[in-house]
N, C-alpha and C positions, 0 to 999 in steps of 0.2 A: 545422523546420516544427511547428505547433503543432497538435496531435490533436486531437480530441474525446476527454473522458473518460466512458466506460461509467456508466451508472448502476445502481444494485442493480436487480434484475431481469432483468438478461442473467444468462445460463445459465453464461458466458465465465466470470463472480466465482465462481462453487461449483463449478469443474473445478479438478485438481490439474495444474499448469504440467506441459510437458514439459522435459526437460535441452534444453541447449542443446550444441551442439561448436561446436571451433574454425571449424568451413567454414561455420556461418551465414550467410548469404546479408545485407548489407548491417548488418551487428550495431553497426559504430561509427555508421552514420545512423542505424538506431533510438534509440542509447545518446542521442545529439545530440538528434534530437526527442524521448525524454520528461524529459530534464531541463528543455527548452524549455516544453515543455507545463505540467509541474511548475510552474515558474517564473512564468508565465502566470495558476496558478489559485493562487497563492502558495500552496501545500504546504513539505512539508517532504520527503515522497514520493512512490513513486510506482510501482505495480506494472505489471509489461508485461501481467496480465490488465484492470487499469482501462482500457488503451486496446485491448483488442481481441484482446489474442494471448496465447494460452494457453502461457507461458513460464515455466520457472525464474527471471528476472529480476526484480528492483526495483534503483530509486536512491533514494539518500536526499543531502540537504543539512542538517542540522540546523542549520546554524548563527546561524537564528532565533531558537534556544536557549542563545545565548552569553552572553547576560545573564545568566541562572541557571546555567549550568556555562560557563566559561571554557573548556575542554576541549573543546567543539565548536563554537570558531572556526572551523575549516576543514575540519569533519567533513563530506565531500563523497565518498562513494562507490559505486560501483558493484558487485550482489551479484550472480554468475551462480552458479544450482545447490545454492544455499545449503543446508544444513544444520544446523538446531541440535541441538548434541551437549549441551548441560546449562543450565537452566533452575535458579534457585536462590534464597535469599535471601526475606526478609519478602513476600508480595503486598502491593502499593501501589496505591492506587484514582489516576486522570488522567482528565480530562477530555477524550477524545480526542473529532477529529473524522475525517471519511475525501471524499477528493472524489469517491465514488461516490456519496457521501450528503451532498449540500449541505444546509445549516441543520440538521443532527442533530448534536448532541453530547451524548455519555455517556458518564459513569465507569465506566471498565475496570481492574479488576484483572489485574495482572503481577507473574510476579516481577522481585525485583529485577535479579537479574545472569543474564547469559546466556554463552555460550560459544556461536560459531558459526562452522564450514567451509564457505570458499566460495572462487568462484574471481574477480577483478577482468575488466576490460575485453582484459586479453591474456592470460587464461586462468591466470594468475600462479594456485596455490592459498595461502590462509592460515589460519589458525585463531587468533582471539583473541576474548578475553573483555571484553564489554562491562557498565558500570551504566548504572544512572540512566535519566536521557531520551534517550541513545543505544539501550540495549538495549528502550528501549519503542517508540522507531518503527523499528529494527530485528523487534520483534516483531508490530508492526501489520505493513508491511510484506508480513515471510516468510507470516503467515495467507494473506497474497493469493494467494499464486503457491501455493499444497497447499488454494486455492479455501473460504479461510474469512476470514469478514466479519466485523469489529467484535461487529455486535449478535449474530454465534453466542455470543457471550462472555458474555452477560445472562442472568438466569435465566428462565425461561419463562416469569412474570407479567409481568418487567420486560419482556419482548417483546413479550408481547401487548396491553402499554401502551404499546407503538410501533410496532402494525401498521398503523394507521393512515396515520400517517406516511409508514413504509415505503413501503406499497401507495401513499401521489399521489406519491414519489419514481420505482415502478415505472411510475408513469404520466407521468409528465411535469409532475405540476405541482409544478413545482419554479421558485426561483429561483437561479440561480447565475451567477457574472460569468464563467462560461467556458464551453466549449463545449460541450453534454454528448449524449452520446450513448444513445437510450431506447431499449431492446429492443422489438421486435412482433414477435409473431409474420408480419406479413405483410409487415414488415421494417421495420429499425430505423431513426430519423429522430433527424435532427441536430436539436439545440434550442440 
């Protein structure tokens, strides 16, 4: 089933996710619908607070990034609970973009290589080290779910050169080919 995705301005994107356990209630039909959803608004990600639920979870597919790294052909995973344990390497500026935020895109500094603990779809735990454009939507991504957004990553004139923005994103005037979801406070409305 294909979700609505959250736009900036719900409250749901700056809360830090809770862990998830094994007896989650329905976790492989979640898993199912946000890669659908993902899919849909052709991302590459996709955190469980963009749709709604305040969870340790994202998924990622890079492999729209195979042209430039070979190595995420088939980079298709699922992170419950994730952890990053080391952050390292040159920061490197990309051009991200996020689907809470349709038509914004801005260069984010990262570092290069990461190292992250987490646990897969049957709770399997792993630890491994990622570069490049893996470890960069692996870190967009993890910001979601510990309730931090791209543009917290700007420096505060480069924000306030995109409040603007921001605020008709919080509002709804926004274009996007997919469903999105706009916070009110007298309640939130499908667009």
């Amino acid at each position: 089933m294909i979700l609505p995705i959250v736009a900036y301005g719900d409250p749901v994107l700056q809360q830090e996710g809770e862990e998830i356990s094994p007896d989650y209630p329905q976790l492989k039909a979640l898993i199912d619908n946000m890669f659908e959803t993902m899919y849909a608004a052709h991302g590459v990600g996709l955190a469980a607070p963009q749709i709604g639920k305040s969870l340790k979870l994202f998924i990622v597919d890079a492999s729209p990034f195979a042209e430039d790294e070979p190595d995420l052909e088939n980079f298709k995973k699922v992170f419950i609970n994730p952890v990053i344990l080391n952050e390292e390497g040159e920061e490197w500026a990309f051009n991200e973009g996020c689907l809470s935020f349709p038509d914004l895109r801005i260069d984010i500094e990262r570092q290069e290589t990461i190292t992250i603990r987490y646990q897969d779809e049957n709770f399997k735990e792993y630890e491994e080290t990622y570069s490049g454009l893996a470890a960069r939507v692996l870190q967009h991504e993890y910001d979601h779910v510990y309730g931090v957004v791209f543009t917290d990553r700007v420096s505060p004139i480069r924000r306030r050169m995109l409040k603007g923005r921001m605020t008709n994103i919080s509002k709804g005037k926004i274009h996007a080919d997919y469903k999105m979801k706009i916070f009110s406070p007298k309640g939130s409305v499908i667009k």
